[in-house]
C-alpha positions as CSV (number, residue, x, y, z in Angstrom):
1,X,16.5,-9.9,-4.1
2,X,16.1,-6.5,-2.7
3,X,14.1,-3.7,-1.1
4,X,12.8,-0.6,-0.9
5,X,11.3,1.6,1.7
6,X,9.7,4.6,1.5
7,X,8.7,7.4,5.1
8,X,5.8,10.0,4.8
9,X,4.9,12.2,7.9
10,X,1.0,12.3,7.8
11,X,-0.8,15.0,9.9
12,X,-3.6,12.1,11.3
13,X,-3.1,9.9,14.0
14,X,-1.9,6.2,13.6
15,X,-5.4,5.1,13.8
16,X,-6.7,6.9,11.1
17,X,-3.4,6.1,9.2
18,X,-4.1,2.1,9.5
19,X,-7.8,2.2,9.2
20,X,-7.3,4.0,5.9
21,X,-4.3,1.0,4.9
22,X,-7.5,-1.6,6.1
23,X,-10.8,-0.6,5.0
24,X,-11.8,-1.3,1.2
25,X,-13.4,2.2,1.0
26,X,-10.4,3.8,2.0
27,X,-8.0,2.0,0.1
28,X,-10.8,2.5,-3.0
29,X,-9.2,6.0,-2.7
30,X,-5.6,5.9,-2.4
31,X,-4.0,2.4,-3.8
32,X,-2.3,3.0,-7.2
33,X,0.0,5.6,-9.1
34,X,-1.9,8.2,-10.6
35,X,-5.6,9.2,-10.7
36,X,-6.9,6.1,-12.3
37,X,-10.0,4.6,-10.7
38,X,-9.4,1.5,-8.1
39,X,-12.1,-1.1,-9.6
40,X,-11.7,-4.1,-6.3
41,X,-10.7,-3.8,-3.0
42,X,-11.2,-6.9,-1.0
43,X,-9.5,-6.8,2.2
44,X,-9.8,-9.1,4.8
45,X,-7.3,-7.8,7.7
46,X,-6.6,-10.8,10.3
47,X,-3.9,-12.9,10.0
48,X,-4.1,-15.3,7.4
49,X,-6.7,-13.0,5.9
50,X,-6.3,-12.0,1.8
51,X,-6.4,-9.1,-0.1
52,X,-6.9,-8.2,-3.8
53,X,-6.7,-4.9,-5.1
54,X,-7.2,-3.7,-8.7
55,X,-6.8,-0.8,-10.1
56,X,-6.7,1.2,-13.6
57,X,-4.0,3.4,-14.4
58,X,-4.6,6.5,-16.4
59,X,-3.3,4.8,-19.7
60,X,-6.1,2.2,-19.4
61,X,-3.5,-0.5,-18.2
62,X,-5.0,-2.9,-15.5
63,X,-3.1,-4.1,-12.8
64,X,-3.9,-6.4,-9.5
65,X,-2.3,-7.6,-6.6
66,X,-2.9,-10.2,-4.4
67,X,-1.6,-12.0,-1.2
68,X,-2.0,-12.9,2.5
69,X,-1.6,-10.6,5.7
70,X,1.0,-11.9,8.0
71,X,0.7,-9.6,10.5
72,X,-1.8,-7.2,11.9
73,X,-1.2,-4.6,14.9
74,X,-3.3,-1.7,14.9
75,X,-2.3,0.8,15.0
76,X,1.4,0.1,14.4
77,X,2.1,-2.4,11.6
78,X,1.1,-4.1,9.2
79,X,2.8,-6.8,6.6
80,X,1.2,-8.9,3.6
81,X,2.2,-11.2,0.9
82,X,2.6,-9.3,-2.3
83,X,2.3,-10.5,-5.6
84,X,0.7,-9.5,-8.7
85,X,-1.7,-11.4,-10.5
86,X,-0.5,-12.8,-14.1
87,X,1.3,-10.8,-16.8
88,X,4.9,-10.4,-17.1
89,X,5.0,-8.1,-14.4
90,X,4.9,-10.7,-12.0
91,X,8.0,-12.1,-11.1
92,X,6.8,-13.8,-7.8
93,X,6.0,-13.0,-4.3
94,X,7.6,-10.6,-2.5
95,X,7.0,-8.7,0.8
96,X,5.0,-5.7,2.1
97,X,5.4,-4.0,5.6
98,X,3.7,-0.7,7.0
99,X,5.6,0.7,10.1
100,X,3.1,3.7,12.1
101,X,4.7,5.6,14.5
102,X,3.5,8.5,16.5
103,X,5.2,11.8,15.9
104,X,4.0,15.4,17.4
105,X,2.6,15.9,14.1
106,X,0.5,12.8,13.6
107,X,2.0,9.7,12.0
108,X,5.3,8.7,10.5
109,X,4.5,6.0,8.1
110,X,7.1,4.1,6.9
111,X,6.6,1.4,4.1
112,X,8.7,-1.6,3.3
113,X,8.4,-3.5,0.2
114,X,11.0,-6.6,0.5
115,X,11.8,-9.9,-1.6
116,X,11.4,-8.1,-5.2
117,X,13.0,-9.7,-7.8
118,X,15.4,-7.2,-9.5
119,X,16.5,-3.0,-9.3
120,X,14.3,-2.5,-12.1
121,X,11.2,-4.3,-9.9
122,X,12.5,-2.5,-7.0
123,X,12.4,0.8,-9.2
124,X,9.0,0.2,-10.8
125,X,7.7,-0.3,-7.3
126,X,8.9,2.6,-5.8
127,X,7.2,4.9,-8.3
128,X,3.6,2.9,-8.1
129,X,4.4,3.5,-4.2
130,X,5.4,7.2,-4.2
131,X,2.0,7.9,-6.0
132,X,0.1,6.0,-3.9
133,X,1.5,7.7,-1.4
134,X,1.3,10.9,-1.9
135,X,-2.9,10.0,-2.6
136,X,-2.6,8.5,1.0
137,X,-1.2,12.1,2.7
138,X,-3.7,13.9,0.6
139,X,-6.9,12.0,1.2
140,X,-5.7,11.8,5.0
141,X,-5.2,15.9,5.4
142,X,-8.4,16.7,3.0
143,X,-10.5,14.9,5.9
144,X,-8.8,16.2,8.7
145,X,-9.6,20.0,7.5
């Protein structure tokens, strides 16, 4: 098994940061690699509370992921259940954590993704995660200006 984990300053407060992680509409605009549309975002945020999210890449590949929120404290952390749904891609459930931490500048975010199979998950993961990422920063300052 191993891990990755991946820190973006983000000029917005934690709040903002985690309701964007939370809210379907948010995440509608953010989750996923590239520019592709997000086509579900369920979200339930309690404990015990599931999420599915599916999105299409630019290629036309589909892709979901599913799993269970383990822990939810707004407006600091977050952690899930991860697994993708069917397909070879899924090698079984792994781990996801977001850490928010208040900085002069807004938020340092830093995400954890834990329990993946293999370096070549691990790898694949953190390039789905760096572009999500970088939507997350961008949608976050385009609404604070």
């Amino acid at each position: 098994m191993t891990s990755l984990t991946l820190v973006r300053r983000i000029k917005a407060r934690p709040s903002i940061v985690f309701a964007a992680l939370i809210e379907p509409g948010a995440v509608a605009q953010w989750w996923g690699p590239d520019a592709g549309p997000v086509l579900i975002a369920e979200i339930d945020p309690r404990v015990g509370g599931r999420f599915k999210v599916r999105f299409r890449m630019l290629n036309d590949s589909e892709h979901e992921s599913t799993g269970t929120f383990l822990e939810v404290a707004p407006p600091h952390r977050l952690r899930m259940t991860w697994r993708w749904t069917g397909g070879e891609e899924d090698p079984g459930e792994s781990e996801l954590s977001f850490a928010l931490r208040e900085i002069p500048e807004g938020t340092e975010l830093t995400l954890t993704h834990a329990l993946l199979h293999d370096d070549a998950s691990s790898l694949s993961h953190e390039e789905g995660w760096t572009g999500s990422l970088e939507k997350l920063v961008a949608l976050l300052e385009r609404a604070k200006s």
